[in-house]
C-alpha positions as CSV (number, residue, x, y, z in Angstrom):
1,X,-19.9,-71.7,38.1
2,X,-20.9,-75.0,39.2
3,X,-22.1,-78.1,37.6
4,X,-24.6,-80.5,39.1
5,X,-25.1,-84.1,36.9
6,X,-27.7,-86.5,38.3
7,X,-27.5,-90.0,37.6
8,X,-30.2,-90.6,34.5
9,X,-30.6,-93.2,31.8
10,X,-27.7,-94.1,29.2
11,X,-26.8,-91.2,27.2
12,X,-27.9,-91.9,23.3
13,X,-27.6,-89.3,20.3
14,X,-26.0,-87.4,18.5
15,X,-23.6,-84.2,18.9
16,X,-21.8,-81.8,16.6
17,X,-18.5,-80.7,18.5
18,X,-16.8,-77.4,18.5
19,X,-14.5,-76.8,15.7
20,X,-11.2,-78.2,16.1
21,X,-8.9,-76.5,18.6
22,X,-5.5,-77.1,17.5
23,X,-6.0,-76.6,13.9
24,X,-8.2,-73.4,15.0
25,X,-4.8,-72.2,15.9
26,X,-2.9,-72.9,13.3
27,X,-5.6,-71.3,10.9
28,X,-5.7,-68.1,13.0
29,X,-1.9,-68.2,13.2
30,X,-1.5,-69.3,9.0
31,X,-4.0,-66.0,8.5
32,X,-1.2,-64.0,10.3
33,X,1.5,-64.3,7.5
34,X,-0.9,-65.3,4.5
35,X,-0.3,-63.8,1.3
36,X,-3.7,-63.0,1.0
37,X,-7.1,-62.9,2.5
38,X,-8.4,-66.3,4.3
39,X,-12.0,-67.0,5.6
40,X,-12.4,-69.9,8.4
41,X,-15.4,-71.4,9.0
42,X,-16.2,-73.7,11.9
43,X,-13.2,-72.0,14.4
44,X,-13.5,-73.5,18.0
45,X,-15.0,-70.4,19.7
46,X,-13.8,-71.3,23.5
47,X,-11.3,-68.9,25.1
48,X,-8.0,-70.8,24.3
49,X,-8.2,-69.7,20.6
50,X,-9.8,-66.4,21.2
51,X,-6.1,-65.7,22.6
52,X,-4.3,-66.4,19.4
53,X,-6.8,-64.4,17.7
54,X,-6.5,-61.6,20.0
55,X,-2.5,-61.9,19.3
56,X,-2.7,-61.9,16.0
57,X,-4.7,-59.0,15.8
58,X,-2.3,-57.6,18.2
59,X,0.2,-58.1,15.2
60,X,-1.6,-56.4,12.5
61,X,-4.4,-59.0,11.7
62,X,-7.4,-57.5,10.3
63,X,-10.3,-59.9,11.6
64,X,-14.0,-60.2,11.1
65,X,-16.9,-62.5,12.0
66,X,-19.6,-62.7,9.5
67,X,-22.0,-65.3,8.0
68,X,-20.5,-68.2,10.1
69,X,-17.1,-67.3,9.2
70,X,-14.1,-65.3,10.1
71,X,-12.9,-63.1,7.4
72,X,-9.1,-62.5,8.0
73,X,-6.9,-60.4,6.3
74,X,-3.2,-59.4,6.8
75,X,-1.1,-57.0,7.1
76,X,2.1,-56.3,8.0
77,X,3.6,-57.1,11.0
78,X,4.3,-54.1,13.8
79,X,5.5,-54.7,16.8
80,X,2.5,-54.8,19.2
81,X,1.8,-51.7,21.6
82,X,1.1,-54.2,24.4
83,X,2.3,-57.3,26.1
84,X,0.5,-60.4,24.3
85,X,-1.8,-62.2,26.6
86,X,-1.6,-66.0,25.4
87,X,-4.6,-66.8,28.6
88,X,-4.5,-70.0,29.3
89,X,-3.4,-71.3,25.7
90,X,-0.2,-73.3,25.9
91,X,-0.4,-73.8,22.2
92,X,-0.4,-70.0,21.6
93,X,2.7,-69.7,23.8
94,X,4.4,-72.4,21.9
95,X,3.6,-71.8,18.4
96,X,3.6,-68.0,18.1
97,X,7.4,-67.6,18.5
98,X,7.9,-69.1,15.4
99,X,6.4,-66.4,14.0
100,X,7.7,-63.6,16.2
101,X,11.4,-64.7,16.0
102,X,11.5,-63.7,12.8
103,X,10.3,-60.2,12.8
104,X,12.3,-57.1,13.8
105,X,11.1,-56.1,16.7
106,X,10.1,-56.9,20.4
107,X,7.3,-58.9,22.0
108,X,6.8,-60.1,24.9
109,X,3.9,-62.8,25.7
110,X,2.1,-63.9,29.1
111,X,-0.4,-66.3,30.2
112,X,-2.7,-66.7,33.3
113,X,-1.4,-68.4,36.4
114,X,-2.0,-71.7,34.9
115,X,-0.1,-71.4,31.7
116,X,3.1,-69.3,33.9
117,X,4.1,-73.1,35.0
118,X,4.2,-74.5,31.9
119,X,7.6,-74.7,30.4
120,X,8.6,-72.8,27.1
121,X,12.6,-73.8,27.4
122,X,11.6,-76.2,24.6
123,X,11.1,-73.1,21.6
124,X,13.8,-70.9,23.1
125,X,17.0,-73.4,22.4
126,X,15.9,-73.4,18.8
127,X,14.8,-70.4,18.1
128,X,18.3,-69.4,19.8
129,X,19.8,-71.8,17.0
130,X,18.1,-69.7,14.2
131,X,19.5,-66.4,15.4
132,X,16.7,-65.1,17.5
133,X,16.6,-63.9,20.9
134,X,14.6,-65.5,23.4
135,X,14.2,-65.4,27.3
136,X,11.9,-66.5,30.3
137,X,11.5,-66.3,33.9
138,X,13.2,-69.0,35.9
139,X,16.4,-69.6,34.4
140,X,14.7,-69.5,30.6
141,X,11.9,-72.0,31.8
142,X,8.4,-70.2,32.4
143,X,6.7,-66.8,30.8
144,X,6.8,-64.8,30.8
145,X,8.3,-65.3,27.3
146,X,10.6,-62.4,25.7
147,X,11.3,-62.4,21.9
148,X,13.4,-60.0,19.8
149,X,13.2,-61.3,16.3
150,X,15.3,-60.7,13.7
151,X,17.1,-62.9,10.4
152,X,16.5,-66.4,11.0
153,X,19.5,-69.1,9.5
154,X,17.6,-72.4,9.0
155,X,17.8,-75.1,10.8
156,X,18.2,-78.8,11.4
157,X,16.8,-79.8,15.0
158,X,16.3,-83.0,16.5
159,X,13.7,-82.6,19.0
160,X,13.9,-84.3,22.4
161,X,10.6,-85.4,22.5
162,X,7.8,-85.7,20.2
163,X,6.1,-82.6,20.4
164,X,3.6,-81.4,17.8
165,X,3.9,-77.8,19.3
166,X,7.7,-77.0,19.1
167,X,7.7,-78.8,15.5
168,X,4.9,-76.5,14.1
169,X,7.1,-73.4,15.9
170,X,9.9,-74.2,14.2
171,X,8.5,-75.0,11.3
172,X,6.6,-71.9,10.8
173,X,9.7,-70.3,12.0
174,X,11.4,-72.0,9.1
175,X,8.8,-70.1,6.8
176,X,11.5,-67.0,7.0
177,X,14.8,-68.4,6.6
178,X,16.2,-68.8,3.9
179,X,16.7,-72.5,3.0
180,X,15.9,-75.7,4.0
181,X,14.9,-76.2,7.8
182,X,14.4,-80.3,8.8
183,X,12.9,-80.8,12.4
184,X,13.0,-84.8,13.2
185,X,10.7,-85.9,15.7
186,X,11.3,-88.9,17.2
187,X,7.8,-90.5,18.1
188,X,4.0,-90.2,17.2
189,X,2.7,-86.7,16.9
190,X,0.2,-84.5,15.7
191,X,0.5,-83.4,12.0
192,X,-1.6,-80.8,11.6
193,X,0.6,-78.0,10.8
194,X,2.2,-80.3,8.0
195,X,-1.4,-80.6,6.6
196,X,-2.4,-77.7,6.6
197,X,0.7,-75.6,5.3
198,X,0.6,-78.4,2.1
199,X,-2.9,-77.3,1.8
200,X,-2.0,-73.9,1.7
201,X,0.6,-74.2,-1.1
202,X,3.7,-74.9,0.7
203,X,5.6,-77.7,-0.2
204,X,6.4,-80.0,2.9
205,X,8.7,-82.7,2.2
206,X,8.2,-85.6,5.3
207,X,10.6,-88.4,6.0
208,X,9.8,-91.9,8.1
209,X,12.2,-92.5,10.7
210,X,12.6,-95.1,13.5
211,X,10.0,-95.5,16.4
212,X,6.9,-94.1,14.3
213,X,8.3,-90.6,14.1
214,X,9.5,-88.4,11.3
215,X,11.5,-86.1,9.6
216,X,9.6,-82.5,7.9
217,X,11.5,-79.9,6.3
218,X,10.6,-77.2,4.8
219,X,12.4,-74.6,2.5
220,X,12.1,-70.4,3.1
221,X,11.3,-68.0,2.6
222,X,7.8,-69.0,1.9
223,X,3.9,-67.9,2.8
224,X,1.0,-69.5,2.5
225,X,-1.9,-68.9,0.0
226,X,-4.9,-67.3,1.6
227,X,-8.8,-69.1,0.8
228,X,-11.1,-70.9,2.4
229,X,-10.1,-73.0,5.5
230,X,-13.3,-75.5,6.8
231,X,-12.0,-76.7,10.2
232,X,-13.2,-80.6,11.5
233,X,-15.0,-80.7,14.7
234,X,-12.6,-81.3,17.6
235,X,-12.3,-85.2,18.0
236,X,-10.9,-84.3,22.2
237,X,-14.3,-82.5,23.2
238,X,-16.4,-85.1,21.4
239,X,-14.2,-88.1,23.2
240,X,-15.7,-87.2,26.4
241,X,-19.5,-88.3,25.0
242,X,-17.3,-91.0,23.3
243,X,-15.7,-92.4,26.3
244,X,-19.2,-92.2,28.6
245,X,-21.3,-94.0,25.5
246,X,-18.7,-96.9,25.8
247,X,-19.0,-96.7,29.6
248,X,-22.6,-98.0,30.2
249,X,-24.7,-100.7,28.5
250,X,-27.4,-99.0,26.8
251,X,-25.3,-95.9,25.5
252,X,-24.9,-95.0,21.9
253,X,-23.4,-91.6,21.0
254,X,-22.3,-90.3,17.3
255,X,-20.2,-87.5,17.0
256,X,-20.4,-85.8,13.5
257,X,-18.3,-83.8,11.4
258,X,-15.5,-84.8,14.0
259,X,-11.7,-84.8,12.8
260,X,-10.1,-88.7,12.5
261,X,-6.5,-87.5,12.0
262,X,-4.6,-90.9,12.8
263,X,-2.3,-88.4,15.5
264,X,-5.2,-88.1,17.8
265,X,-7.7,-91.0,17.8
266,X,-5.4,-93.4,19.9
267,X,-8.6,-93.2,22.1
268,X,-11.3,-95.1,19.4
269,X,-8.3,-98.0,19.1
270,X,-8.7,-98.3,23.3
271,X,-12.3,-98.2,23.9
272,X,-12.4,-100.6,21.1
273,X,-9.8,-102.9,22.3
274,X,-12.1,-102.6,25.9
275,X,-14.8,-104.0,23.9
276,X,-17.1,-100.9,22.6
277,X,-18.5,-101.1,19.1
278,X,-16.7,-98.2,17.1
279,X,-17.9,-96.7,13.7
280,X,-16.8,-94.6,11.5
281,X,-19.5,-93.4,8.4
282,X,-19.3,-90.5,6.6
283,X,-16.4,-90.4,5.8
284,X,-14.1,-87.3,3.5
285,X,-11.3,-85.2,3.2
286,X,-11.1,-81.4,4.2
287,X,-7.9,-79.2,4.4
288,X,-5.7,-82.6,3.9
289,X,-7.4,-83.6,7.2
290,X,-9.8,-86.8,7.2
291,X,-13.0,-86.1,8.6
292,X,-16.2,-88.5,9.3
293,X,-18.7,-89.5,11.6
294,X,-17.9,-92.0,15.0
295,X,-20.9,-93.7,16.7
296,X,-19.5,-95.6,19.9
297,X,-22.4,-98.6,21.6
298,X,-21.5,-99.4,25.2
299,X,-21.0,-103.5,25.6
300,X,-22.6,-105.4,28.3
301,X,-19.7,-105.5,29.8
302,X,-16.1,-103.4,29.2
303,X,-13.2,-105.4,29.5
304,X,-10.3,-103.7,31.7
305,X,-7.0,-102.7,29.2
306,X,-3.4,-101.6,29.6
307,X,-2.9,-98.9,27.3
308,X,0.6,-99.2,25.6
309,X,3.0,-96.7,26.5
310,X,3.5,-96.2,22.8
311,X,-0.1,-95.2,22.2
312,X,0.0,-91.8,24.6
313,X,0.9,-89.8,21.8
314,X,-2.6,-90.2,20.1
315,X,-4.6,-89.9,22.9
316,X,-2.2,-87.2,25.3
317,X,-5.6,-85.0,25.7
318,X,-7.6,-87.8,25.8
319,X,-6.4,-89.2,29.0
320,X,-9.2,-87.9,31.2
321,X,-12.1,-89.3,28.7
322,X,-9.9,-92.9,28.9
323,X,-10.9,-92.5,33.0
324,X,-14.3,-92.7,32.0
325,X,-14.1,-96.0,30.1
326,X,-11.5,-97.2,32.9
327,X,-14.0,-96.4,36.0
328,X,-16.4,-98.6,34.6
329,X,-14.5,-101.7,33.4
330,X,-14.0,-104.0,36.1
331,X,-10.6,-105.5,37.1
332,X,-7.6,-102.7,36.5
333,X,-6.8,-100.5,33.5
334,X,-3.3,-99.0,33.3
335,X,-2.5,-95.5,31.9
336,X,1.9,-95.4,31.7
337,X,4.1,-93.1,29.2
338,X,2.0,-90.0,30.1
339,X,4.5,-87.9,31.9
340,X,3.4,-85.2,29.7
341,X,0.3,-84.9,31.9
342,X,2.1,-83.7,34.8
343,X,2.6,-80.3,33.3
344,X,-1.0,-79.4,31.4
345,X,-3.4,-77.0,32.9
346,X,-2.8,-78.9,35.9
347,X,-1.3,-82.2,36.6
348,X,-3.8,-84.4,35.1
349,X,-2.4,-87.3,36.8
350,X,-2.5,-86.6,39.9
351,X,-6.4,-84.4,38.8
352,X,-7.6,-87.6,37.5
353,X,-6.4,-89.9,40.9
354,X,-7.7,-87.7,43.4
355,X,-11.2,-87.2,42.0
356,X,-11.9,-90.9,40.8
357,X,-10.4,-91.5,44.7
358,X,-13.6,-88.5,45.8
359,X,-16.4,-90.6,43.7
360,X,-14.9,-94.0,45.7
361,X,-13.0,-95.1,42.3
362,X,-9.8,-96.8,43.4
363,X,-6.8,-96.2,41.6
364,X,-3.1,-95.7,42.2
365,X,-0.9,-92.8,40.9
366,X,2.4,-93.4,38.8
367,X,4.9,-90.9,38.2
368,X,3.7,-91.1,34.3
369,X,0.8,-93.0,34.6
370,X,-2.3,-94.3,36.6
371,X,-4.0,-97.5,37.5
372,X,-7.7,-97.3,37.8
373,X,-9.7,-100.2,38.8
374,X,-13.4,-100.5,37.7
375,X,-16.4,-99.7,39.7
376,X,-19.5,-97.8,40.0
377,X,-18.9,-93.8,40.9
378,X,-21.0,-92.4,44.2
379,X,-21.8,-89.0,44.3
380,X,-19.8,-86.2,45.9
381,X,-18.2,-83.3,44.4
382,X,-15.2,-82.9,42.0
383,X,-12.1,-80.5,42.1
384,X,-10.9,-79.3,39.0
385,X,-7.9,-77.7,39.3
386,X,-9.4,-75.3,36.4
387,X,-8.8,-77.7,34.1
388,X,-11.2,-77.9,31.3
389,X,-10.5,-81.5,30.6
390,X,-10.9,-82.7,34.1
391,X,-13.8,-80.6,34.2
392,X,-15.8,-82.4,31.1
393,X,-14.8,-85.7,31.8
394,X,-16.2,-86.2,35.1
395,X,-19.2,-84.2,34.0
396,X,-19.5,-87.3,31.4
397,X,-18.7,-89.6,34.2
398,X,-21.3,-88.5,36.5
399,X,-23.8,-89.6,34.1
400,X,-23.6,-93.3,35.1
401,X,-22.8,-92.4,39.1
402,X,-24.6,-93.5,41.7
403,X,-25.9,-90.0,43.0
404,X,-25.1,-86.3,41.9
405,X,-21.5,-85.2,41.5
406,X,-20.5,-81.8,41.5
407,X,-17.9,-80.2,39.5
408,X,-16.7,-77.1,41.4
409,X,-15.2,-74.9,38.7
410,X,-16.8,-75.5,35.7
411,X,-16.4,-71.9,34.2
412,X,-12.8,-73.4,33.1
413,X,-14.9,-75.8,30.3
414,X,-15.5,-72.0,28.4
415,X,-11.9,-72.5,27.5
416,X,-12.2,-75.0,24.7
417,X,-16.4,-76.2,24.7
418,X,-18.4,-73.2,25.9
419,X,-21.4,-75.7,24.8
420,X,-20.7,-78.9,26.5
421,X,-23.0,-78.9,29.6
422,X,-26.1,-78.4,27.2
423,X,-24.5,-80.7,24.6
424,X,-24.1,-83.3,27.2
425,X,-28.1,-82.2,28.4
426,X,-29.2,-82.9,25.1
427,X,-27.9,-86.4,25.1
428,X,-30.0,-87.4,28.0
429,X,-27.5,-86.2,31.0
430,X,-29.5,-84.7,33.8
431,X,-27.6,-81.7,34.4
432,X,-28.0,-78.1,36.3
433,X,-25.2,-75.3,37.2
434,X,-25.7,-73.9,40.7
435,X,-27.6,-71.2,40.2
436,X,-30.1,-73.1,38.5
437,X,-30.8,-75.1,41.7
438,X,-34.3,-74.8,43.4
């Protein structure tokens, strides 16, 4: 499927996100080994999480959708009759092993094209440590990813980068030893896992440490309490509408309901520091996670910004919705300390620098970053890559170009906001998928 966005008037309004797609997850994944039933309301319904649903019911979750909510009960774990397909989820492929590598069986878990190049050598070392077995294609690099599970010994891991995904894998892995695991990680990163397995009755002891990052531990064998989970929406579909508001005079967007964990709004703190009006209303608590409302006002004029290295960790995902806000400030935005992009659904780098290139956008590539200097976008037609990200943001883009962009494969944006090109419609964006053409 493609998408067609004409150029139209600022985009103004307000839009309700999908529910949050890495604590959708973690909730699904939390269900799994619960002591008791759990009902989540507000999942992200895109393909990424159906995955780790579909696992866990692989693994002996009994699930149910009714009244808005998914009813989830377990069970235990058996080893599942078929290989688990994690789609195009890397977050599944990461954080499920923590759970696998401590039961007594077998399982083996694959992935589309797309996620077979992503790395899982990260999980296997220490899962290894813990007493499990663990092996991948390519010299222990790639899925497929084997795991024979068995008695974990707990752990004390420093990781080599600040990854929210191996932490919460070894921490929910550390759920089944018995004793005290610590994983420090050295920089900025998501802490959703932390929150939610404190909201769930596990204790969760975190440390400070040097450079922003931190030191959790947590002591098995322990299971969560079941209940009632209410999920934020997800603040990385919303920052597209964010981004594109800041990016024309005229725009004002509010996002409600959205999530405003500290670990992922690094995006707000840039489009603010380019000169957008940010607020926040609204504002509560749910599952330990802060939640409000963000409104975002384009200025007369953005003001082009270097985004600290130090900063990527808050706004990893966001990276393609920061193009929007850099293609339209004039002078030249920088993007460095983003070598994790290189290895997402595709390499967003190299995604974000070819198309902004198509749509007569200069910018130059980095090997972990990008320089993008301001201008208006002409029409033409977008690549990409099946990434869902890439795919949404210059759908948002396209709303302040100078004629219609095509985005050739926009079926990918079913994998985390089946709703976005009507969401995007109902904020004033002119848009049409192919079929739909006269």
């Amino acid at each position: 499927m493609k998408l067609i966005v004409h150029p139209g008037e600022p985009l103004a309004g307000r839009v309700i996100p999908p529910g949050d797609k890495s604590i959708t997850h973690r909730a699904f994944l939390l269900a799994l080994i619960a002591r008791g039933p759990t009902r989540v309301f507000g999942a992200n319904s895109g393909a990424d999480c159906a995955s780790t649903l579909d696992c866990a019911r692989a693994l002996g979750l009994n699930a149910a959708y009714e009244s808005g909510a998914w009813n989830l009960t377990p069970r235990p774990l058996t080893e599942p009759a078929r290989v688990l397909d994690c789609g195009n989820s890397g977050t599944t492929m990461r954080l499920l092993p923590g759970v696998l590598a401590a039961q007594p069986f077998l399982s083996v878990l694959t992935g589309d094209e797309s996620l077979s190049r992503r790395p899982v050598a990260r999980v296997i070392e220490p899962l290894r440590l813990m007493g499990a077995s663990l092996f991948a294609r390519g010299g222990d690099r790639l899925p497929p990813l084997i795991v024979r599970g068995g008695a974990l010994s707990p752990i004390r891991y420093a990781l080599p980068v600040a990854s929210a995904q191996v932490a919460s894998c070894l921490l929910l892995a550390g759920l089944f030893a018995n004793g005290e695991s610590a994983v420090e990680i050295p920089g900025p990163a998501r802490d959703h896992t932390e929150r939610m397995l404190r909201a769930a009755g596990v204790p969760i002891d975190e440390t400070p440490i040097a450079g922003g990052g931190r030191q959790v531990c947590v002591t098995g064998p322990a299971r969560p309490e079941g209940g009632e989970i209410r999920l934020p929406g997800d603040f990385s579909a919303a920052a597209f509408f964010l981004a594109a508001a800041a990016a024309r005079p005229g725009s004002r967007v509010t996002a409600e309901g959205v999530g405003l964990n500290p670990t992922r709004t690094g995006l707000l703190d840039v489009l603010e520091a380019m000169g957008a009006r940010i607020e926040r209303t609204c504002l509560r608590e749910e599952m330990g996670e802060p939640v409000g409302d963000v409104s975002v006002t384009g200025p007369d004029r953005l003001q082009a910004f270097d985004v600290p290295p130090e900063w990527m960790p808050r706004l990893i995902d966001e990276a393609p919705a920061w193009a929007i806000a850099a293609s339209a400030a004039p002078g030249i935005s920088r993007l460095a300390g983003a070598s994790e992009l290189r290895i997402k659904e595709s390499d967003r780098i190299s995604s974000l620098s070819k198309n902004l290139s198509r749509l007569g956008i200069v910018t130059r590539e980095r090997p972990d970053g990008l320089e993008v200097e301001g201008g208006v976008p002409r029409g033409g037609t977008v690549v990409s890559d099946g990434d869902h990200r890439i795919a949404m943001a210059f759908a948002a883009l396209a709303s302040r170009a100078a004629s219609p962009v095509t985005i050739d494969d926009a079926a990918s944006i079913a994998t985390s906001y089946p709703g976005f090109a009507g969401a995007l419609a109902a904020l004033g964006a002119r848009v049409e998928t192919e079929n739909e053409r006269p």
